[in-house]
C-alpha positions as a Markdown table, in Angstrom:
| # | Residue | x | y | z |
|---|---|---|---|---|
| 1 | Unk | 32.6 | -43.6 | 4.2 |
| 2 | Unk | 29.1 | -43.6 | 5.9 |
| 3 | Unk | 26.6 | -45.4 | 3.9 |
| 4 | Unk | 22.5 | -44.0 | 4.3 |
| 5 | Unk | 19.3 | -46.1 | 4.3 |
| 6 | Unk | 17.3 | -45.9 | 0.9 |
| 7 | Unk | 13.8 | -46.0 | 3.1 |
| 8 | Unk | 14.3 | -43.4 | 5.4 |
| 9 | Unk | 17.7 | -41.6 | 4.6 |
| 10 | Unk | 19.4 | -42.9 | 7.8 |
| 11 | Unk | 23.3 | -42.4 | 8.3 |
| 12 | Unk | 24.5 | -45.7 | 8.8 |
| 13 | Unk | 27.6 | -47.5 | 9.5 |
| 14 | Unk | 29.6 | -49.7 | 7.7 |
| 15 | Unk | 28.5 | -53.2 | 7.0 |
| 16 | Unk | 25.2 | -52.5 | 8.6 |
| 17 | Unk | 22.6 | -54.9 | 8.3 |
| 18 | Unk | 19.7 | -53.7 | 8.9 |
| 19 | Unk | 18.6 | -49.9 | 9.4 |
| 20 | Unk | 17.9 | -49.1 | 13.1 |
| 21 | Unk | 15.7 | -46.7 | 12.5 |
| 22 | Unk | 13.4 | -48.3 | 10.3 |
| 23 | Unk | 14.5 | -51.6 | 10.0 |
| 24 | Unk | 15.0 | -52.0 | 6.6 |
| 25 | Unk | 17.0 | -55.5 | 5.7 |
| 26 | Unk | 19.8 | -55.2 | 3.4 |
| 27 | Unk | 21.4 | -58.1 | 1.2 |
| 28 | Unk | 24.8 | -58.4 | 1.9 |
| 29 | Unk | 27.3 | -58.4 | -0.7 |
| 30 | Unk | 28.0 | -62.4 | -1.0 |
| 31 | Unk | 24.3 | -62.9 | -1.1 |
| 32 | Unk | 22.9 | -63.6 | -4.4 |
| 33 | Unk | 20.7 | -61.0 | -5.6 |
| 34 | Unk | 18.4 | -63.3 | -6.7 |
| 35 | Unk | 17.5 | -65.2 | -4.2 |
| 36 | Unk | 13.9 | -64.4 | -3.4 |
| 37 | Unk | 13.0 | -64.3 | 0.4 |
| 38 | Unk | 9.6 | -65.1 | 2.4 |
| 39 | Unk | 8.4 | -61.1 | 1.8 |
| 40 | Unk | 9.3 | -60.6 | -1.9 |
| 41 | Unk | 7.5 | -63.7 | -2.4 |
| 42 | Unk | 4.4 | -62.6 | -0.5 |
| 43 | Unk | 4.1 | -59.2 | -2.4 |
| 44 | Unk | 4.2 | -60.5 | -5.5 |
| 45 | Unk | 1.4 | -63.1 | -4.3 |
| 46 | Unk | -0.3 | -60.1 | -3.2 |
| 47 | Unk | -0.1 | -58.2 | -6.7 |
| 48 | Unk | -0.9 | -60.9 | -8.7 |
| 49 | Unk | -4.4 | -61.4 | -6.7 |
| 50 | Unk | -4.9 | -57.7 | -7.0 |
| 51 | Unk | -4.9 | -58.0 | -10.3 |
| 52 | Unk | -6.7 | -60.8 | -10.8 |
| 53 | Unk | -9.5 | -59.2 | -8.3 |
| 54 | Unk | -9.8 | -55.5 | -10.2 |
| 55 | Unk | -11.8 | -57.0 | -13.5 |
| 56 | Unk | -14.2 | -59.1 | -11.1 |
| 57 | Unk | -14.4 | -56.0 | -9.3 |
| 58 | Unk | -15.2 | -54.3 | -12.5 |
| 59 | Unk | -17.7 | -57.1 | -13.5 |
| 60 | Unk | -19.9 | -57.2 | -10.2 |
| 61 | Unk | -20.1 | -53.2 | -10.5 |
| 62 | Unk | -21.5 | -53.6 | -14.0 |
| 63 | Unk | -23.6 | -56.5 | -13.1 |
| 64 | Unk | -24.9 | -54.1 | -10.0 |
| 65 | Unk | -25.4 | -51.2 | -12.1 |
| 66 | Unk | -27.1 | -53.1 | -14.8 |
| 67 | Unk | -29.4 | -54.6 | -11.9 |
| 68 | Unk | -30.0 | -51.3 | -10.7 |
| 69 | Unk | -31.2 | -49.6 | -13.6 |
| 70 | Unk | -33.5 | -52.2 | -14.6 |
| 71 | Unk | -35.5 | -52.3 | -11.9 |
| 72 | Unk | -35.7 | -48.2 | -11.6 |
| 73 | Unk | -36.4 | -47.7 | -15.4 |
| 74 | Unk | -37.7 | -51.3 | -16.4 |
């Protein structure tokens, strides 16, 4: 039974390891899901700082504004 990519809906064959079209890794059955690898451990980094980045981000906007509008109006 052929088996498709969940990226980019690629017929593959059985036991496949990675999609040759786009190269999407998959975890083999034996493989404990998990495991965390190199990537999944870099996008999380990556989400965590964007988080922590949006209310300083939200903060030097304010500050800016505040700035602004004093020295228009004050």
């Amino acid at each position: 039974m052929p088996e498709w990519c969940p990226e980019c809906n690629a017929m593959l064959a059985e036991g496949t390891a990675e999609c040759p079209r786009c190269g999407h890794q998959f975890r083999r059955p034996d493989e404990d899901p998990h495991k965390l690898h190199g990537e999944d451990i870099l996008n999380m980094s990556l989400y965590v700082w964007l988080l922590a980045l949006i209310p300083i981000a939200i903060i030097i906007v304010v500050g800016l504004l505040c700035y602004w509008s004093a020295q228009v109006y004050g």
